[in-house]
N, C-alpha and C positions, 0 to 999 in steps of 0.2 A: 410848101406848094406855091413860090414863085409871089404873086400881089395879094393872094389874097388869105385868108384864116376862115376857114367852114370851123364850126360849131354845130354838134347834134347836137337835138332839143330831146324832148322827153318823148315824140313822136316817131318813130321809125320815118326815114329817109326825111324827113323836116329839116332842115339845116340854117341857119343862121349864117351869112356870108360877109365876111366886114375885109372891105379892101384894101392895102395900102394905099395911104394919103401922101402924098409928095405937098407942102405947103411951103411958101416963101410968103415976102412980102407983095407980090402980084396976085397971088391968089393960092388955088390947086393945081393938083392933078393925079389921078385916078383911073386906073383901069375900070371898067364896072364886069366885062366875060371876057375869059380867055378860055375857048372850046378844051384846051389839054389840061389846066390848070381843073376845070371843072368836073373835064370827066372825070381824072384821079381820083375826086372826091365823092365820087359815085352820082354826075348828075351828066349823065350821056346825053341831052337832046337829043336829035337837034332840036333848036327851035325854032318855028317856023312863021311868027306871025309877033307883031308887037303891037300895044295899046298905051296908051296916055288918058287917062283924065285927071279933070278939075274938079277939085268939088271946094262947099264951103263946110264952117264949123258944124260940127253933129250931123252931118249926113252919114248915114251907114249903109253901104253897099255889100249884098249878101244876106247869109252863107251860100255862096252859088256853086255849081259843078255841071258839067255834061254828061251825060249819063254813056250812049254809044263810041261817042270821040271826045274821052276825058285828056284834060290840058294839064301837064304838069306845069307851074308859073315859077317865074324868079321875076321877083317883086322888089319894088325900090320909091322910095320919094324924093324928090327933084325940088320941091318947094313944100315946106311948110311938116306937118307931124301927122301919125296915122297912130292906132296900135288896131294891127292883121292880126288875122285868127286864122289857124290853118284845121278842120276836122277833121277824123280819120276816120274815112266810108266803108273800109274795104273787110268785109263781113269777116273774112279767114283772120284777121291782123288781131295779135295782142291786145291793142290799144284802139279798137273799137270805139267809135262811139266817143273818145277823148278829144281836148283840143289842148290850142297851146297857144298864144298871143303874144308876141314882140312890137315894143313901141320902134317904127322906121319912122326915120325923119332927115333933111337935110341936111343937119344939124351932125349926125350920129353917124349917116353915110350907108348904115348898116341893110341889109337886103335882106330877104328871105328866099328858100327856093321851097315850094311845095309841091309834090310829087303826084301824078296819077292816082285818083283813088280818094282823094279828096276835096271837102269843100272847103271854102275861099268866102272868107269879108274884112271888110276894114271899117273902121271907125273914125271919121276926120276931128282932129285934138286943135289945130291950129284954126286961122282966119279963113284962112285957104290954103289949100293941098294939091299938090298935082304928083299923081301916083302913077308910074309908068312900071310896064311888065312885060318879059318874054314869055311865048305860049308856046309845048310842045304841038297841040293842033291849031285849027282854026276853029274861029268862034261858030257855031253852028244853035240858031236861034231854035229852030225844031229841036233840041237834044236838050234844053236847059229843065236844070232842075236846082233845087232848094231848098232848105233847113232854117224855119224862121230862127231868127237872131236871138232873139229868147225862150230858145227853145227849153224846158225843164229837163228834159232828159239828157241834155248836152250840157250846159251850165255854162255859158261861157259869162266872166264874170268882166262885163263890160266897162271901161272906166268913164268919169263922170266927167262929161264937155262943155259944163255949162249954159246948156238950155236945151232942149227936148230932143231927142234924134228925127232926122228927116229921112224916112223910107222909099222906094218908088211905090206902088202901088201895087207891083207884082211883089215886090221882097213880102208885102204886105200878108202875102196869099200863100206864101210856101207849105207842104205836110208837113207835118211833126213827123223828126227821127222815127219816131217807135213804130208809123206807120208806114215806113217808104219800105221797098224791096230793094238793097243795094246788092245784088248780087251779079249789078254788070260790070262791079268792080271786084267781082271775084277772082280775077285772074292776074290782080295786082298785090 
């Protein structure tokens, strides 16, 4: 498929996306989307909207998702190390209730894409992190919803960053899995 190699995870529609690297002694060069190459791969956008942030060591952003206008992402890091956690919301699906976590970093080049239907966090491994992403919608602040990070019933098994994680104050506050109704991801 052209630059790039998808890799399924143990997730339905979760994929792992590593692109070819072209490297000399000047530096790179890399595709990061090519719309034909991706759809092949079963990832149609379009995508409609893209985001960037910074973050520092042990910040952890998430588990987040929109509940009416859910965003399928393809995710990447530009500077520094993450390891993403993608959950699987969508009540009808096998893998309920499961996650799946890839370390992305600039280093590794490696991307994820996560489909409608699930939630979304990362965990910052390096000094500093700058983590960029394509969205199939737009961001819609009224629609957000969340799965705290440590959720028991979800288990994602978060690795160690060396000194406390830094939440916002909303990740703070998210329902626990067992009590959310996800059935507006029933049609994924």
């Amino acid at each position: 498929m052209g630059q790039f190699t998808f890799t399924k995870t143990d997730l339905p529609g979760v994929l792992v996306v590593e692109p070819q690297v072209f490297g000399d002694a000047r530096g790179y060069f890399m595709e990061t989307y090519k719309q034909a190459d991706f759809a092949a791969a079963g990832i149609p956008g379009p995508f409609v909207q893209d985001n960037q942030s910074r973050s520092t060591r042990g910040v952890l952003r998430g588990l987040h998702f929109q509940k009416e206008h859910p965003q399928g992402k393809l995710v990447r890091v530009t500077l520094g190390e993450v390891y993403d956690v993608a959950v699987d919301c969508r009540p009808h699906s096998p893998a309920f209730g499961r996650w799946v976590g890839v370390t992305l970093s600039a280093e590794n080049k490696k991307m994820l894409y996560i489909p409608e239907g699930f939630a979304h966090g990362f965990l910052v491994l390096s000094d500093t992190a700058e983590f960029t992403y394509k969205c199939t919608d737009v961001y819609a602040p009224q629609d957000e919803g969340g799965i705290p990070y440590d959720d028991p019933d979800i288990g994602v098994e978060w690795p160690a960053c060396g000194c406390p994680y830094l939440l916002s104050a909303k990740d703070g506050r998210h329902t626990p899995f067992a009590e959310q109704d996800f059935s507006f991801f029933a049609k994924y």
